[in-house]
Structures are given as C-alpha cells and as structure tokens.
N, C-alpha and C positions, 0 to 999 in steps of 0.2 A: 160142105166139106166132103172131101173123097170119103167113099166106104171102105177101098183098100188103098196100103202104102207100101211101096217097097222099101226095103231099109239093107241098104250095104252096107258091112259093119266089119272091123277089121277080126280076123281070127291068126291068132298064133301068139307065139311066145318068142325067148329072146332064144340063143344056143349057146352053148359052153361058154362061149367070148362073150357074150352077154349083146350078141349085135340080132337085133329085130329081125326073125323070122314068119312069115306069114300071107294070107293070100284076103281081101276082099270078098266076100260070101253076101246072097242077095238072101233075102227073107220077104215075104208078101205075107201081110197080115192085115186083119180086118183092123175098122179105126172107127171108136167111138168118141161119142162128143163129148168134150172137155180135156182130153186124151193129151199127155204130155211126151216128149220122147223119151224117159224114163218108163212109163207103164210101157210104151209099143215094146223097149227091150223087155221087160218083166214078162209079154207076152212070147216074145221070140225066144224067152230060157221055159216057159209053159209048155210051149204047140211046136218047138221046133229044134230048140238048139238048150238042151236041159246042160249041158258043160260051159255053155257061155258066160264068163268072168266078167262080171261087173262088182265094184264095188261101190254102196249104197247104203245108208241107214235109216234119218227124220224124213224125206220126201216132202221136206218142207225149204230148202233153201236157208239150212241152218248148220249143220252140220259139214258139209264144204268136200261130202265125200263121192258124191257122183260125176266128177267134173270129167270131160270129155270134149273131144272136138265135133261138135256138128255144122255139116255143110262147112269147114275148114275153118269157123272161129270158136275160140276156144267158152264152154256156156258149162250151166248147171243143169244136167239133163233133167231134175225134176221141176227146174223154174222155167224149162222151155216149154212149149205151149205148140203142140201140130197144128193149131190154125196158124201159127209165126212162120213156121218152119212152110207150110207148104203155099203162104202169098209170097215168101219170097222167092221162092223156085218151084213157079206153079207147070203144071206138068204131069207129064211120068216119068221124068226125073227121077231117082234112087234118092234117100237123104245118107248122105253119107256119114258113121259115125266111127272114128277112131280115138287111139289113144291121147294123152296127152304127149308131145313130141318132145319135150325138153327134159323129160326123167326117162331111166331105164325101164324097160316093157317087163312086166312080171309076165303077164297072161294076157290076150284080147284086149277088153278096158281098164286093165288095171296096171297101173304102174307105181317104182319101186319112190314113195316121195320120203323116204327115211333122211335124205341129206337136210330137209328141213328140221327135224327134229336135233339131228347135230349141230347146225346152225345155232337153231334158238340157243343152247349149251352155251354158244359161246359170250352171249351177250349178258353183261353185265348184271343182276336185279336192280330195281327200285333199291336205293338208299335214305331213306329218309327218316324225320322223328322217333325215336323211340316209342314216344306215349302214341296210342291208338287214338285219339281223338282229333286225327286232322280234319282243320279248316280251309276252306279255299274259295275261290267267288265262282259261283255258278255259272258266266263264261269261262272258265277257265277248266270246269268241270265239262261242258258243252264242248269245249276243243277236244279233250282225250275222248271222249264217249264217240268221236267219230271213228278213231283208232280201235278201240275197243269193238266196236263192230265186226270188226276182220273175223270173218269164218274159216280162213286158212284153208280154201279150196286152189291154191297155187294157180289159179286162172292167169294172175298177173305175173306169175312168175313163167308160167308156159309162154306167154305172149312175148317174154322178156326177149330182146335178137343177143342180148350179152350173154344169157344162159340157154337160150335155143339153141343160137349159132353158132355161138363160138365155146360154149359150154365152160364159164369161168366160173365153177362152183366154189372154186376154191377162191378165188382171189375178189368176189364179189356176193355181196347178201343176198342182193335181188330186192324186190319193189317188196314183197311179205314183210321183210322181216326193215327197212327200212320205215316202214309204219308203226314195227316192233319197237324201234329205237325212237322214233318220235315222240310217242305215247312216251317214252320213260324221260325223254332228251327233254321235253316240254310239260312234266308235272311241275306243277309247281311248286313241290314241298320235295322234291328229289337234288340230294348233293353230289351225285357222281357225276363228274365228267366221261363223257364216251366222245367226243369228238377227234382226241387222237385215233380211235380204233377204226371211229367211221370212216376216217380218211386213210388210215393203213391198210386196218385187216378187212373191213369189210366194203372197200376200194368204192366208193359212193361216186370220184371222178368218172367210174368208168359210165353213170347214166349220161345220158346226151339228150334227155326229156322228151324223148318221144312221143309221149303218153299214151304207150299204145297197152299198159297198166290200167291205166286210170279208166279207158275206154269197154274194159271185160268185168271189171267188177262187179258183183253180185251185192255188194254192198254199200254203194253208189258213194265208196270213199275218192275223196279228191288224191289221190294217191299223191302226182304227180307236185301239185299246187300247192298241197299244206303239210305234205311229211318229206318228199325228196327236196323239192327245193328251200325249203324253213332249213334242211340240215347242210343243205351242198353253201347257205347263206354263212350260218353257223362256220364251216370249216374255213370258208376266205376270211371272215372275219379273224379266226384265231391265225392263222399262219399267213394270211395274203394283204392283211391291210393295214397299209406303208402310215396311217393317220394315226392307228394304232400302237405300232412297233415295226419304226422301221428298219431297224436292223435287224429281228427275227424275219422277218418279213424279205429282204435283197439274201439272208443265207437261205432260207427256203425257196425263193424261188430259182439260184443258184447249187442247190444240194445233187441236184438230179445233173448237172454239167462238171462239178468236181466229182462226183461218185464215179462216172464216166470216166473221167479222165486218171483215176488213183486206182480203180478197177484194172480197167485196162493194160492202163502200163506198168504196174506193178506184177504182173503176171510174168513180163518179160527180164530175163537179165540182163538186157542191153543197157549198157549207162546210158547210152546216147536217149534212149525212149522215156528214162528216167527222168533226166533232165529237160525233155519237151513236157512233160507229165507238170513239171515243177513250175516248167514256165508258163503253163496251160492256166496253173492253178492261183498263181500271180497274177498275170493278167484279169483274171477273172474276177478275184479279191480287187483288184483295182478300177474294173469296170461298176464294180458294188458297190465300193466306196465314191464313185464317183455318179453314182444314180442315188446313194442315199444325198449326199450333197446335193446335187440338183432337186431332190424332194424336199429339202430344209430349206432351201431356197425359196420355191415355191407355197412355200408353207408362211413363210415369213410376209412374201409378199401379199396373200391371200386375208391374211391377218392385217396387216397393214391399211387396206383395202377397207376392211370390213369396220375398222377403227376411224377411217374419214368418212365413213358416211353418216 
C-alpha cells in the first residue's frame, strides 16, 4: 500500500439561499495499515484542516452517521477500507470525498438530513395486541429483523434519482422509510392498514426499481426485492385487481382521466367546455362499464374452462 494519499474533499457551506457554496481542497497525508477513509479525514482535521465538518460517532458501521460520497458512490466512510479505495483507482489519483448530494449542505460533510425525521412523523405506529406477550413464527420474525437492520445512513436515499434529481421530498418517502413501512405493513400481529398512504402520500408509484438503493446499503437489505416491491404488490392488489373488485378497480384506474376532465373544465365559464367536460365523463363511464363487462366475460369463460377439465 501507498505511504501517502491525497485526499480532495469538498470545503464550504450552503448561502443565504441555501444553494452549495464551495471549492475542492487537496490534503497529502501519510497512510497506515488498516487505515479506513474515515481515520485519513480524522487525520486531515489533526495535521491540517482542524475546522473541517464531518459528522461521525460508533466508527463501527452502526450508527449510519459518517455517510459521504467517496470516489462518486455514495459509502460509510468508516466501513471503507484505503486498500478498496486505492485498487480501484490505483494511481496518484486524488480520492475524492464529498457531501451527500440529495440533502441540503450544512458545512463540508455534513448535511441538513432533518427531512427524514419529519417523514418517519408521518407514518403510522405499530398497531397491534394490547397484551405484551406476542407470538409469532420465527420466519416471520426473520423477515422484519431484515428491516430492523436499517442504520438510517440515507445512503439509499442519496442514491435515489426521485430525491437526487428531481428532489420530490414531499410527494415521495424514498427507499428508508419504505422499509420503515414494510417492517410495520408485514408484522404480523400489526391491524393498520397504510396502503392508502403508500399509494397517496408517500407516492411508492413514483420507484421504477432501479435498485440502485439496494446496491449502497451497508446493511445488505434487499431493499428493492422484499420491502419496495412486496408493497407496490400490496397496492395493485388493493386498487388495481379487476379478479378482486372490479368495479373499484375500472373507477381507479379511470379517476386520474375524470379528475382531468372536471378539473380542467370546471375552471372555465364557458357552457360549451362544460358540456364537453360532461360528455368526456360519460363516455368514459361507458368505456368502464364496458371493460368491466368484457372482464365478467372473460371471467365466466375461464371458469367454465376450468370446470371441463
């Protein structure tokens, strides 16, 4: 292993507006064996930069508070390892360490992750038994104890392109806090329903399974495979499946084409807009009604089927 490292690391803070200010700063420091990129920073606030803002606590990969980007993907600088960091860009290469990109910059490496704690707020508790002595089967305790892992280093949520990119804090949970809803949505002594909220408030349509969640985890949760898509299963099931309820099932998936249409035109005072609104909305009702009938159709025949053989 190298004796020294450079380590370019971002410096600055946000401004009034709250929009990232700051410049790229090189540091050369010696590098011992075993040496994780969390100590190198411990050494760069020692020997060189004593105001540099990192936040850190266990240095064991439990607490979820060192999370940072090194070399551009999103890690836990005390479970990184400088022999990882420097086979994969061997060199004299810089390793580059910045903030997390998806929360507001407080300082250097620290940024503002308080929207999480608002979040969790909104989600429901555990509803369950009164009496304290629940039972339940040991696979079933084995499924949550994956969720229960979650250290809440937002790694997954940094990674998220819904809350990176397009920054829908508001209209979506993020991969965290859908494991939050898992763990409660899949006890199995638990009576609340939350699948309206996951489908409203906390906008679960918007993942598109990238699993580029599942791939940063520290806690080697199947993020993607056993908490997002078990619940995105969960909401077709309640509002989308025609075998189930087919008439909740043709106004749901019709709601978003009438809301359009009684929105819009009701805004205006024209009769004339009125009356296309009315006839938008007839139609529509008629085209529902006439895909539930083709599903009872189908339904009939299927069963029919199943009955000759």
């Amino acid at each position: 292993m190298q004796d020294k490292v450079t380590f370019r690391v971002f410096r600055g803070e946000a401004d009034s507006d709250g929009i990232p200010f700051g410049r790229m700063v090189d540091y050369k420091v010696d590098l011992d064996e075993g040496m994780v990129v969390l100590d190198v920073i411990h050494r760069i606030q020692a020997e060189h930069a004593p105001d540099l803002a990192c936040r850190w606590n266990c240095k064991a990969g439990k607490c979820g508070s060192c999370s940072a980007e090194v070399n551009g993907k999103a890690r836990l600088m005390c479970m990184t390892r400088m022999e990882d960091i420097l086979d994969e860009a061997p060199g004299n290469e810089p390793v580059l360490i910045k903030p997390m990109q998806s929360f507001p910059l407080t300082k250097d490496l620290v940024t503002d992750t308080s929207w999480a704690y608002r979040t969790e707020q909104q989600i429901k508790p555990i509803n369950g038994p009164e009496e304290t002595d629940w039972v339940f089967h040991q696979e079933e305790a084995d499924r949550l104890q994956e969720f229960r892992s979650c250290i809440e280093c937002m790694l997954c949520v940094n990674t998220c392109h819904v809350l990176r990119e397009h920054k829908m804090f508001e209209e979506f949970a993020g991969p965290r806090f859908f494991v939050r809803l898992a763990s409660l949505e899949m006890h199995p002594l638990d009576n609340e329903s939350r699948i309206p909220e996951i489908k409203d408030d906390f906008g679960i349509g918007y993942c598109n399974i990238t699993r580029c969640c599942t791939e940063v985890c520290p806690a080697g949760i199947q993020i993607t495979d056993n908490a997002i898509i078990p619940l995105k299963e969960r909401v077709v099931t309640e509002y989308f499946d025609p075998l189930i309820d087919p008439l909740n099932t043709a106004l749901n998936l019709t709601s978003g084409v009438l809301s359009y249409f009684t929105e819009d035109f009701s805004k205006s005072a024209d009769p004339g807009n009125m009356k296309k609104a009315e006839n938008a909305i007839e139609e529509e009702r008629a085209r529902a009604n006439e895909a539930l009938k083709e599903e009872a159709e189908r339904t009939e025949r299927a069963r029919k089927r199943y009955r000759s053989k």
